[in-house]
MIMI-312962 format. One line per field, with one value per atom (N, C-alpha, C, CB): residue number from 1; atom name; x, y, z; residue in one letter. Coordinates in Angstrom, 2 decimals, always signed. Glycine has a CB too. Layout:
nuvo [NUM	...]
kolmar [CA	...]
px [X	...]
py [Y	...]
pz [Z	...]
tigu [a	...]
***
This chain:
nuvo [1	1	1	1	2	2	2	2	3	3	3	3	4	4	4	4	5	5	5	5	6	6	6	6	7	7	7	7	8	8	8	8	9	9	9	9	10	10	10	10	11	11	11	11	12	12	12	12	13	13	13	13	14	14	14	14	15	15	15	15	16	16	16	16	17	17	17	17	18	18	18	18	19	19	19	19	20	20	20	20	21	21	21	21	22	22	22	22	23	23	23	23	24	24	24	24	25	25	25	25	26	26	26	26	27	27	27	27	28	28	28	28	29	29	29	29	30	30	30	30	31	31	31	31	32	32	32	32	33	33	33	33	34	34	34	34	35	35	35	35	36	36	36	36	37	37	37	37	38	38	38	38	39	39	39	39	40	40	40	40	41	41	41	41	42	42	42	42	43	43	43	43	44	44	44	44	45	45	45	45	46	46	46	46	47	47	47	47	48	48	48	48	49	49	49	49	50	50	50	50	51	51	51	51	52	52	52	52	53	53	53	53	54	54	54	54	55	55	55	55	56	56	56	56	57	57	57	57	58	58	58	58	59	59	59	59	60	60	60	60	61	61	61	61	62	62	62	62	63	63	63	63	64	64	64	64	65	65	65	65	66	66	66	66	67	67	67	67	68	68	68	68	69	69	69	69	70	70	70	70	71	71	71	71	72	72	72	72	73	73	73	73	74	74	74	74	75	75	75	75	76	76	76	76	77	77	77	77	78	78	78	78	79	79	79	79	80	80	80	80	81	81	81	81	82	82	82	82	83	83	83	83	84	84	84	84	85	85	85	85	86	86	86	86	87	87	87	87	88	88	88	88	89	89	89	89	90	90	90	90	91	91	91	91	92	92	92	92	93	93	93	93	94	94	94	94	95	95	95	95	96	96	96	96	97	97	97	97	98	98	98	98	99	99	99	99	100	100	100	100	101	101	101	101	102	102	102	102	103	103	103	103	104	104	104	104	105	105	105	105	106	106	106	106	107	107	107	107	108	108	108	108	109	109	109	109	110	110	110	110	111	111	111	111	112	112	112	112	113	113	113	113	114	114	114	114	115	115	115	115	116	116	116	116	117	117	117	117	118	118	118	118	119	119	119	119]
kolmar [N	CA	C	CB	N	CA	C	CB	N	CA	C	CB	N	CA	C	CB	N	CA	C	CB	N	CA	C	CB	N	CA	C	CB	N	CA	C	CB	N	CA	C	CB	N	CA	C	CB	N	CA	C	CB	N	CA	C	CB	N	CA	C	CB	N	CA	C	CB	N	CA	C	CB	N	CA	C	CB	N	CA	C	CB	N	CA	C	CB	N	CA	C	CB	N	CA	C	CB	N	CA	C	CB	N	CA	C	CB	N	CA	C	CB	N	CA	C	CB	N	CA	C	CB	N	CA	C	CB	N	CA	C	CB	N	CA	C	CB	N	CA	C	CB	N	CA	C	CB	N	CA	C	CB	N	CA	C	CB	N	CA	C	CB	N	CA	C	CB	N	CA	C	CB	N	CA	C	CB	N	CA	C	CB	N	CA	C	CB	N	CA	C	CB	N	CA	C	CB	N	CA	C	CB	N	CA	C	CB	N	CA	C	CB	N	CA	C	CB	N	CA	C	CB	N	CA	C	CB	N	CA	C	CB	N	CA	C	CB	N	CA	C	CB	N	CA	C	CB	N	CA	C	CB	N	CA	C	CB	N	CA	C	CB	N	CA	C	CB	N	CA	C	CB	N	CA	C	CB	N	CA	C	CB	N	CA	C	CB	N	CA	C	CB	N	CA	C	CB	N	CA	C	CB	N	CA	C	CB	N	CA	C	CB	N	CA	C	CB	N	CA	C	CB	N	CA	C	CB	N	CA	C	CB	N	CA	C	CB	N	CA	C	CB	N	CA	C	CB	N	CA	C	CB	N	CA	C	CB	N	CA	C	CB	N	CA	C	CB	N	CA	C	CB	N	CA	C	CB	N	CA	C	CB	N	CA	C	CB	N	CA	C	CB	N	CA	C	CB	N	CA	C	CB	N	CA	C	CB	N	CA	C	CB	N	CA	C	CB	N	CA	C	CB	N	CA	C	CB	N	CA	C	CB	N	CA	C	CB	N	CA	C	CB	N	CA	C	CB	N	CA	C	CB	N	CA	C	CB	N	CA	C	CB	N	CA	C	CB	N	CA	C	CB	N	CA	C	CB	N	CA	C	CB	N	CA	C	CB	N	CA	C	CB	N	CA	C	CB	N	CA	C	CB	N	CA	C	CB	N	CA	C	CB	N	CA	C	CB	N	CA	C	CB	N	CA	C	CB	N	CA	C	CB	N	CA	C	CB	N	CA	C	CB	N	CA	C	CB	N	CA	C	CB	N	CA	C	CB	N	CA	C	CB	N	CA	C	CB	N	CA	C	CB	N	CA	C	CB	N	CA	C	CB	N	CA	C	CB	N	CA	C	CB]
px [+26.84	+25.64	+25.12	+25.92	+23.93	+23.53	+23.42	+22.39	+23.38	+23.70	+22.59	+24.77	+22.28	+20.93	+21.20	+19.55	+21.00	+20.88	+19.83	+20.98	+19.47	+18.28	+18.79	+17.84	+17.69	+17.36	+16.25	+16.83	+16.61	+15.65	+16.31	+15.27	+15.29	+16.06	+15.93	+15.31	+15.42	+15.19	+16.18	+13.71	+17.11	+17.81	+17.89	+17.92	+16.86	+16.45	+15.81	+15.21	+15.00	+14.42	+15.44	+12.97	+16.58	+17.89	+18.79	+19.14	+19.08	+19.70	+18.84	+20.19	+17.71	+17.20	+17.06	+16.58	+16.66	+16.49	+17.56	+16.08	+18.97	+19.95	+20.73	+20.91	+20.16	+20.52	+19.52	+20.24	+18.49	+17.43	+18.10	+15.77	+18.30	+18.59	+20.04	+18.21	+20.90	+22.39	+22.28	+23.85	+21.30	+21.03	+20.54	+20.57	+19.50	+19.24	+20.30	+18.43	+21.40	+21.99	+22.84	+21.38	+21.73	+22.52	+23.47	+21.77	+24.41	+24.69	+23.80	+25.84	+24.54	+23.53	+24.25	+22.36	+23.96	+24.64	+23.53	+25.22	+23.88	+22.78	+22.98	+22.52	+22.09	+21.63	+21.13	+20.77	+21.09	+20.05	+18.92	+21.15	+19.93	+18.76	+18.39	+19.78	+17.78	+17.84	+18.96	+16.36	+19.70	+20.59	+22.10	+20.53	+22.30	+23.12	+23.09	+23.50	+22.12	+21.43	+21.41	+19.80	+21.89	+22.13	+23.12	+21.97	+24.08	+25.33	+25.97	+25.64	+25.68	+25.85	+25.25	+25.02	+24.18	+23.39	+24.32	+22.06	+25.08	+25.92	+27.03	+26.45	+27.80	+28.98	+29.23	+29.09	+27.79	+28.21	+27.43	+27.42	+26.33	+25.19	+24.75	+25.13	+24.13	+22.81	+21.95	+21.90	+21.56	+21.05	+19.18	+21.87	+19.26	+18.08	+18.09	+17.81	+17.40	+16.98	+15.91	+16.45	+15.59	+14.99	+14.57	+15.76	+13.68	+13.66	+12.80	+13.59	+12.30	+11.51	+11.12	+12.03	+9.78	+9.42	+9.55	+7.68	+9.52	+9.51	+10.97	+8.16	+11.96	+13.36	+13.28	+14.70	+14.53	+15.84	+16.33	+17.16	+16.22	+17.11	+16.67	+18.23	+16.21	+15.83	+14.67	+17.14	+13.90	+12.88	+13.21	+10.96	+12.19	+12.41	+11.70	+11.66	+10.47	+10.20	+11.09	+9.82	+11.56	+12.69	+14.00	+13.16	+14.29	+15.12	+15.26	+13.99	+13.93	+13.48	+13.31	+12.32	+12.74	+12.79	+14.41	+12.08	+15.17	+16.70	+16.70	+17.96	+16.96	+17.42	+17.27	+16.67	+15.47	+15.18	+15.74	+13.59	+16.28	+16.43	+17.99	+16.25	+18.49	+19.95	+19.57	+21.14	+20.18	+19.46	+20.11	+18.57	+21.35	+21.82	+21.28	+22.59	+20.15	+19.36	+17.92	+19.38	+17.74	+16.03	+15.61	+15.60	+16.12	+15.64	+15.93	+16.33	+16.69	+16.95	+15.53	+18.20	+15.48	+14.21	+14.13	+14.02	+13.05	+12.90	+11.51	+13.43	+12.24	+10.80	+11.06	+10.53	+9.53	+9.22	+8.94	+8.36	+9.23	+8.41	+8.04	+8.94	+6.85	+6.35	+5.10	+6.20	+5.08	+4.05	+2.68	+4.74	+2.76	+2.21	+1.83	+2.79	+2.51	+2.67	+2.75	+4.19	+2.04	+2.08	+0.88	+1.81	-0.24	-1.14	-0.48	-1.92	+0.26	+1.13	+1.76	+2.35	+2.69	+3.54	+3.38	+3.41	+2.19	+0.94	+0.66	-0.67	+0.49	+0.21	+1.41	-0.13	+2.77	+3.95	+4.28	+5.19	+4.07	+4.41	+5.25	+3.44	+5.76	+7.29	+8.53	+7.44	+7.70	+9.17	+9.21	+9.24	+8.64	+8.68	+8.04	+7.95	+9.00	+9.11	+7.73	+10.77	+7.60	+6.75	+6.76	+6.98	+5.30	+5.46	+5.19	+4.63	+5.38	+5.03	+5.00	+6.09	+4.11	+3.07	+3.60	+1.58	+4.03	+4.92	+3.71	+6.72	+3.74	+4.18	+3.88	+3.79	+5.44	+5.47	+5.94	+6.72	+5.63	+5.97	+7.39	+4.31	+8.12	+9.54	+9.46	+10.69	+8.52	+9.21	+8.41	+8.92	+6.88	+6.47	+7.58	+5.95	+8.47	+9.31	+10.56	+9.62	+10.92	+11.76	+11.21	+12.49	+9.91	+9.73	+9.48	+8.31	+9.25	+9.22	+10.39	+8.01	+12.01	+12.89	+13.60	+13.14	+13.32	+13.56	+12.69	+12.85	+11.41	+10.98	+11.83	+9.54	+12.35	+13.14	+14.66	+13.67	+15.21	+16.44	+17.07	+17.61	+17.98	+18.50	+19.61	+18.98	+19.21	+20.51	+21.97	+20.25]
py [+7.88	+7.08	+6.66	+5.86	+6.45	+6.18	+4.60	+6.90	+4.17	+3.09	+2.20	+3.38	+1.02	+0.38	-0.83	+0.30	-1.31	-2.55	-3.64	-2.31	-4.61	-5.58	-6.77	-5.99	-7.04	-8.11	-8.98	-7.44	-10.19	-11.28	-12.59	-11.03	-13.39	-15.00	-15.59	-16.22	-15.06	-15.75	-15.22	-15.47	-16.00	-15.87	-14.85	-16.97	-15.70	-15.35	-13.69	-16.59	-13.67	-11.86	-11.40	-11.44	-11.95	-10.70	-10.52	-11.20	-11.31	-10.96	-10.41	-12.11	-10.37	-10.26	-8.47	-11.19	-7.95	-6.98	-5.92	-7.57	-6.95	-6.11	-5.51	-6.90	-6.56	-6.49	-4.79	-8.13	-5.00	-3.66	-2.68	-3.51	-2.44	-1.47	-0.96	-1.50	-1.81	-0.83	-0.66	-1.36	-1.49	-0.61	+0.69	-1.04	+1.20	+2.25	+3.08	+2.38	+2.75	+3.55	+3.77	+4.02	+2.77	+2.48	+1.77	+1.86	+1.82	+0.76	+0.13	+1.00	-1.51	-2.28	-3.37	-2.93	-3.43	-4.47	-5.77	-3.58	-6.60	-8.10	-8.68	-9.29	-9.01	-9.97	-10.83	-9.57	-11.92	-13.61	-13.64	-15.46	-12.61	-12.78	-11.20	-14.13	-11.30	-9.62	-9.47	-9.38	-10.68	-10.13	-9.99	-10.59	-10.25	-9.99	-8.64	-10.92	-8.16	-7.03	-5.66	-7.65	-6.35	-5.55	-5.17	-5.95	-5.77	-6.04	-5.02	-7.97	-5.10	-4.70	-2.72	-5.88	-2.66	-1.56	-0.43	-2.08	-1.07	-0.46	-0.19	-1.70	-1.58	-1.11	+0.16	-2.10	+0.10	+0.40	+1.70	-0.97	+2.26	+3.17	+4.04	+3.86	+2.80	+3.18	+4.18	+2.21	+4.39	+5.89	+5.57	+6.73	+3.87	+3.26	+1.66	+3.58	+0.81	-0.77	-0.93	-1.03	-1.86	-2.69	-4.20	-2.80	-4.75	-5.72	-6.34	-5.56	-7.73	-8.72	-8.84	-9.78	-9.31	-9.56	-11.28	-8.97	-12.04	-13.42	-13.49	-14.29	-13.46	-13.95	-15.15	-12.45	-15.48	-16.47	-16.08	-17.05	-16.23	-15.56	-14.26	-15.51	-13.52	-12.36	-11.50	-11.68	-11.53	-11.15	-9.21	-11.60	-9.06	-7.78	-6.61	-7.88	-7.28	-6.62	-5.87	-7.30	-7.24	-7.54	-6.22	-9.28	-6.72	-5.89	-4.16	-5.92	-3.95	-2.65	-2.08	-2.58	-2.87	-2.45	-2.21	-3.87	-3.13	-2.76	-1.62	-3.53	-1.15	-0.16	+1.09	-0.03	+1.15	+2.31	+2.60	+2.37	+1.62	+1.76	+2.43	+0.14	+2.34	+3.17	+4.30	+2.56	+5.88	+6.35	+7.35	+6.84	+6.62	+6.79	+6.66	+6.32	+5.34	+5.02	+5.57	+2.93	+6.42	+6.63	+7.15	+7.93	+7.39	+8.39	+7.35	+9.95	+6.06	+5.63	+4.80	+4.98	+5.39	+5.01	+3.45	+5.96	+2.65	+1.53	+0.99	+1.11	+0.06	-0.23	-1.52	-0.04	-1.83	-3.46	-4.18	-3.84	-4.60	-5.86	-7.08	-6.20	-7.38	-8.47	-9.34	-8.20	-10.67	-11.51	-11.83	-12.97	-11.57	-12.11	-11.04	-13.30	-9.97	-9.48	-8.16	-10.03	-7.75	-6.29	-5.90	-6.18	-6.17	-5.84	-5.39	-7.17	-6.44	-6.38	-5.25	-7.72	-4.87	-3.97	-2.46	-4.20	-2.39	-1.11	-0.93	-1.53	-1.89	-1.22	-0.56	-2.45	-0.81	+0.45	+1.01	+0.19	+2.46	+3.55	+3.92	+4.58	+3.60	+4.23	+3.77	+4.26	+2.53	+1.54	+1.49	-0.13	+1.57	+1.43	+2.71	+0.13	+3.32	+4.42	+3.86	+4.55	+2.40	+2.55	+1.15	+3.33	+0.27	-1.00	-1.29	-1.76	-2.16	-2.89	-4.32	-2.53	-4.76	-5.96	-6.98	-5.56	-8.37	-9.12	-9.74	-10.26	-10.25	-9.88	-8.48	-10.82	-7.82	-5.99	-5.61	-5.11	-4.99	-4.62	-3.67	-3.41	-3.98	-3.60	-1.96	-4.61	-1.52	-0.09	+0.48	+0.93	+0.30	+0.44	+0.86	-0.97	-0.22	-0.50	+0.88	-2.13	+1.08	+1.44	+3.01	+0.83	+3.66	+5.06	+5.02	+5.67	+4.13	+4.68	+4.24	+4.36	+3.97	+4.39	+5.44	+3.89	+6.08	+7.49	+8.41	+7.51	+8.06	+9.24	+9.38	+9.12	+8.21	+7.75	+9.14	+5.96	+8.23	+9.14	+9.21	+8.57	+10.33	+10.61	+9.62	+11.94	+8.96	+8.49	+9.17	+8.96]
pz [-10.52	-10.67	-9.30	-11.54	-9.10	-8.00	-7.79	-7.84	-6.64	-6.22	-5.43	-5.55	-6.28	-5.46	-5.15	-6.22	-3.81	-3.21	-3.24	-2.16	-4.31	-4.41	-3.64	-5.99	-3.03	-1.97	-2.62	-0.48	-3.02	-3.60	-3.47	-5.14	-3.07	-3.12	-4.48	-2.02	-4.91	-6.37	-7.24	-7.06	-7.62	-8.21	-9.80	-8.10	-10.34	-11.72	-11.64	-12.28	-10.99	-10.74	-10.13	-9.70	-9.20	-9.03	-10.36	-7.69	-10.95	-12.51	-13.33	-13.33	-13.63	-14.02	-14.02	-13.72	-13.06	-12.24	-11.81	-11.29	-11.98	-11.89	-13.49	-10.94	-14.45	-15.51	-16.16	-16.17	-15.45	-15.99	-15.50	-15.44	-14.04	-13.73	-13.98	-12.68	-14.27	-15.00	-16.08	-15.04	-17.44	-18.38	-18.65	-18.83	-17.00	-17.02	-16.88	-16.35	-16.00	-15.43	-14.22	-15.45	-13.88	-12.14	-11.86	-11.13	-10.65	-10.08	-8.91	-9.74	-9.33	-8.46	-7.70	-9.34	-6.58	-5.67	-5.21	-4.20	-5.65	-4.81	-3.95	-5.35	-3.19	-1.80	-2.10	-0.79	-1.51	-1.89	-0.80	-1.59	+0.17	+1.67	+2.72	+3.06	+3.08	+4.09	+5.12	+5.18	+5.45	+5.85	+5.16	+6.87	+3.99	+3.71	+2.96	+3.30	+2.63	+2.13	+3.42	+1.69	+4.50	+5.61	+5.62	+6.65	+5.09	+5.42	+3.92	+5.58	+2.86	+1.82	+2.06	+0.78	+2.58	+2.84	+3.70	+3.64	+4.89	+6.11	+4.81	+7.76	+4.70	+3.77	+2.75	+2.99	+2.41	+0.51	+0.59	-1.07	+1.94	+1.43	+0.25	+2.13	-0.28	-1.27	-1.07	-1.35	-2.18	-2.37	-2.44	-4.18	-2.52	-2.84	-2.56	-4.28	-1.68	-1.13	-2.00	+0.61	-2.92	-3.38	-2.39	-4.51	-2.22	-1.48	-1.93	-0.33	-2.05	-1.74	-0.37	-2.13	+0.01	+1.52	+1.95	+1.76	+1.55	+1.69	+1.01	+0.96	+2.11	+1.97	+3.37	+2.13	+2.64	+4.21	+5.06	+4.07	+6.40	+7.10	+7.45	+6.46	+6.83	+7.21	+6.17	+7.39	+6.77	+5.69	+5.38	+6.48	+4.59	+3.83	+4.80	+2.19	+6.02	+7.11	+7.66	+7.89	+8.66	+9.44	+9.04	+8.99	+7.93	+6.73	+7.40	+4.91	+6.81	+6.95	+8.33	+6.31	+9.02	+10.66	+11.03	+11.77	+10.70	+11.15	+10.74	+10.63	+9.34	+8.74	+9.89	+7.36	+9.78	+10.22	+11.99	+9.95	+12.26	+13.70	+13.40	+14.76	+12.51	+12.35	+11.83	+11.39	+12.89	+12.15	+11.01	+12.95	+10.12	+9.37	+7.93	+9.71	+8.16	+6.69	+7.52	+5.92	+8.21	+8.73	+7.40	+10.22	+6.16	+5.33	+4.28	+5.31	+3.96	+3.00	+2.56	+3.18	+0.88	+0.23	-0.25	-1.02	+0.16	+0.03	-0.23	+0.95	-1.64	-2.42	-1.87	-4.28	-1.95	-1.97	-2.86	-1.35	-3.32	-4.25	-4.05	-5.20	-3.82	-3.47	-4.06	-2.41	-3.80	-4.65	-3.85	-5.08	-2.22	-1.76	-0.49	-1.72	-0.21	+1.52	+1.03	+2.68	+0.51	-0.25	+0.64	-2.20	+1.06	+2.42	+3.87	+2.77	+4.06	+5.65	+5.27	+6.21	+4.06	+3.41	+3.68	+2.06	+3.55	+3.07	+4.40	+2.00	+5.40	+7.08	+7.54	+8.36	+6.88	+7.17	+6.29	+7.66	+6.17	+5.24	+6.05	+4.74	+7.43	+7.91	+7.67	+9.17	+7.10	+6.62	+5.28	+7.09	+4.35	+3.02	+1.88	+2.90	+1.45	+0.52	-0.34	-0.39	-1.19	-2.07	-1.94	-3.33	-2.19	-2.49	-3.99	-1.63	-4.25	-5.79	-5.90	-6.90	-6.51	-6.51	-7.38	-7.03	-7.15	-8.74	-8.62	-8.86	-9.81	-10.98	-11.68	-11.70	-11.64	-11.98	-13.44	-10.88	-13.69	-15.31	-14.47	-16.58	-15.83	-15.61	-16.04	-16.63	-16.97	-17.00	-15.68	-18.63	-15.37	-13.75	-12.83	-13.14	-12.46	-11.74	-12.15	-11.98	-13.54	-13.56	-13.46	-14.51	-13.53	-13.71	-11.92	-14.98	-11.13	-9.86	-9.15	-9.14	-9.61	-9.46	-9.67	-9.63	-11.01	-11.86	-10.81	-13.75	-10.50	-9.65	-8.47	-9.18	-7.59	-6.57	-6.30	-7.18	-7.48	-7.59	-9.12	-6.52	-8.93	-10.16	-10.67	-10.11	-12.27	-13.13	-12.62	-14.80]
tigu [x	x	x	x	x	x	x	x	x	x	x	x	x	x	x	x	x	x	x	x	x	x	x	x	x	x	x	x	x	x	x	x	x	x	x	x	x	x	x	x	x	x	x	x	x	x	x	x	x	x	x	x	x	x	x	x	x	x	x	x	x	x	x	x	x	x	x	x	x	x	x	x	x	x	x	x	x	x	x	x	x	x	x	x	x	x	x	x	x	x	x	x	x	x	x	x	x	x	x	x	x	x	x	x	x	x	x	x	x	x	x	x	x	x	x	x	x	x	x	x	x	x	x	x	x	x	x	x	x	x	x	x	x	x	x	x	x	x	x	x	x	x	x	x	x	x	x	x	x	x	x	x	x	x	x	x	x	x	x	x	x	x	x	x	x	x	x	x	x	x	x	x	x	x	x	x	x	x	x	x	x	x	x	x	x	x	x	x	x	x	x	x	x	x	x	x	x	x	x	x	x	x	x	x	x	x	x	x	x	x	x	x	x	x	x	x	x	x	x	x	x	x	x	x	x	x	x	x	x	x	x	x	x	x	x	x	x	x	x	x	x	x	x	x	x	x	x	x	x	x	x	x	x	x	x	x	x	x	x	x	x	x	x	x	x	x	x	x	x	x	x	x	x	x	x	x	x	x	x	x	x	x	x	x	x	x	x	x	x	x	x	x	x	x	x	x	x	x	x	x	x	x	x	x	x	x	x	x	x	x	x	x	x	x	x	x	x	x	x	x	x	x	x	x	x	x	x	x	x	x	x	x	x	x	x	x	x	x	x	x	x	x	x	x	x	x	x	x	x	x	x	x	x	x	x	x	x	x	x	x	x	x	x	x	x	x	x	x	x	x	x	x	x	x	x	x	x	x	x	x	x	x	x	x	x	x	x	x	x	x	x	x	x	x	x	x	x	x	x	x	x	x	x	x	x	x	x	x	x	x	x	x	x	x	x	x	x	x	x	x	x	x	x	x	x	x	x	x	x	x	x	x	x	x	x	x	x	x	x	x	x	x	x	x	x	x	x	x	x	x	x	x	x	x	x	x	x	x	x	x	x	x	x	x	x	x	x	x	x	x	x	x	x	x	x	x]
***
């Protein structure tokens, strides 16, 4: 099964979110913040980063700029999801595979993970 890393401070949309995606199929690992989502990302490499952009500590930018500077994840696919910074988001297509806009409909979310990678 493939393996995805969500990054959200909000508690409720990371259960929430993690609960969708292993019913699909996946495994899923959670972060509260971007950097622990860094930290989880090096460890565990995911096949797929989920992120929020307005985190603690380390935003979902920030996040993504690390990544790509390793260039072990230069290729690892990463969605955004965001409520507010989905503009700033959209000025880097080098950093972010795909953005998506909350409030997101969950199967949305879940057919442009299925396009992402395979169950």
């Amino acid at each position: 099964m493939a393996l995805i890393v969500v990054a959200d401070d909000e508690i409720l949309l990371t259960e929430m979110l993690t609960a969708v995606l292993e019913d699909a199929g996946y495994d899923v690992l959670a972060a509260a913040h971007g950097k622990e989502a860094l930290e989880l990302v090096r460890q565990h490499n995911p096949q797929l980063l989920i992120t929020d952009f307005m985190m603690p500590i380390m935003t979902g930018l920030e996040l993504a700029e690390s990544l790509r500077q390793e260039s072990r994840f230069a290729e690892l696919p990463i969605l955004l999801v965001t409520g507010a910074q989905g503009a700033v988001a959209r000025r880097h297509p080098e950093l972010f595979t795909q953005v998506l806009d909350k409030p997101y409909n969950v199967q949305r979310l879940l057919d442009i993970v299925g396009g992402i990678l395979p169950i």
